[in-house]
N, C-alpha and C positions, 0 to 999 in steps of 0.2 A: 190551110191554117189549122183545121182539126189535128194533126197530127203533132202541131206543136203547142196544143191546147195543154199537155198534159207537165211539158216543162215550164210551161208560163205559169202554169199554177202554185206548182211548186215552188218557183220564182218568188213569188209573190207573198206564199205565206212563210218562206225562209226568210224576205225579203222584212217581211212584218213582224216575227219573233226574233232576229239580229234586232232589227232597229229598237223596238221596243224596249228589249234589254238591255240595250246600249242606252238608251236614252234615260229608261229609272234606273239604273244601277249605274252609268260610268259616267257619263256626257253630265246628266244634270245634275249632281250633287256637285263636282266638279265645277258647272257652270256656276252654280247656285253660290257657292264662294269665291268666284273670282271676279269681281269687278274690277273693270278696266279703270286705270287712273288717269287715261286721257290718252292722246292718239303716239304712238310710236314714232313717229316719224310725221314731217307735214303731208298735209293732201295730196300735192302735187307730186311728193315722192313715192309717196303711197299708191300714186296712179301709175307711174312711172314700174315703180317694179312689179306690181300687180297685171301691168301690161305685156311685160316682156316674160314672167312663167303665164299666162294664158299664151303665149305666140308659141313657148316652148311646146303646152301640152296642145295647142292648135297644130303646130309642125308635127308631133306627132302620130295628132290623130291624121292627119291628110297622109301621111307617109304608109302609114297601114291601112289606108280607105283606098288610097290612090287618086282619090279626088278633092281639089280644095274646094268646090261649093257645099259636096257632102259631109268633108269635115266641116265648115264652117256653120253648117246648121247644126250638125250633130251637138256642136259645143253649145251651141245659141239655143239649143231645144234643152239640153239637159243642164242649165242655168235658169229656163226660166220655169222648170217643176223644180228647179231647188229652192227658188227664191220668190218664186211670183205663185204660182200654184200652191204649194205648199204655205207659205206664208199667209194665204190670201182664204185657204181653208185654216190656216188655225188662229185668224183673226189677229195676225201680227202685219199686217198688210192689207189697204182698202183696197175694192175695185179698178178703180182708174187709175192710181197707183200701179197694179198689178197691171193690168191693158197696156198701159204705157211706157211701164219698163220689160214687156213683151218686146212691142213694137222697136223698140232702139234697142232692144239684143237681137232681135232677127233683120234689125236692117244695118247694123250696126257689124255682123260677124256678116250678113251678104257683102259687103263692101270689102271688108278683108276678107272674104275667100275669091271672090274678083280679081282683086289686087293681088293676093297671094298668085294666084290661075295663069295669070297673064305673065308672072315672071318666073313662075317654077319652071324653068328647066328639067322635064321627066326621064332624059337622057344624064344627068350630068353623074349621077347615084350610081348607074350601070357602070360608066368611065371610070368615074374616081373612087 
């Protein structure tokens, strides 16, 4: 791990001066005047196509991983530092809140990567 101590670093504080700047100069003032006038679309369709681009960039990520459980967490881990972690340090999200919409993204993406697992065809990519 020591040897890749030096690009995590770097990482991290690239990672920290993008965000930052993006967040006071682009994202929030941005934010700051656009109030939403109500939902786009109803819930259920809003589930609906929010489901099927997660499966797209889910398919992807399994395609370049070559494994569906490792994509399935991959996604299920990097949703809940965006939304549970993150949220839950800047106090836009409680505890148990956060705990619990952990727990239904990590059992929630194991089931679709499961699912996905059992009918992926790893042959069919090479054929067609």
């Amino acid at each position: 791990m020591s040897e890749r101590m030096k690009p995590i670093l770097a990482a991290v504080v690239t990672g920290i001066v993008v965000n930052y700047l993006g967040l006071t100069y682009f994202f929030g003032p941005i934010a700051a005047n656009d109030a939403p006038s109500g939902p786009l679309v109803p819930p259920a369709a809003s589930l609906i196509v929010v489901s099927i681009l997660l499966m797209l960039l889910y398919d992807w990520v399994v395609q370049e991983m070559g494994h569906a459980m490792k994509g399935a967490i991959t996604v299920a881990i990097s949703q809940i530092l965006l939304v549970d972690v993150f949220y839950l340090l800047n106090g836009q999200r409680g505890l148990a809140a956060a705990a619990a919409s952990a727990v239904l993204l990590l059992g929630g993406w194991a089931v679709v990567g499961m699912v996905y697992g059992m009918l992926w065809d790893r042959g069919a990519e090479a054929v067609g």
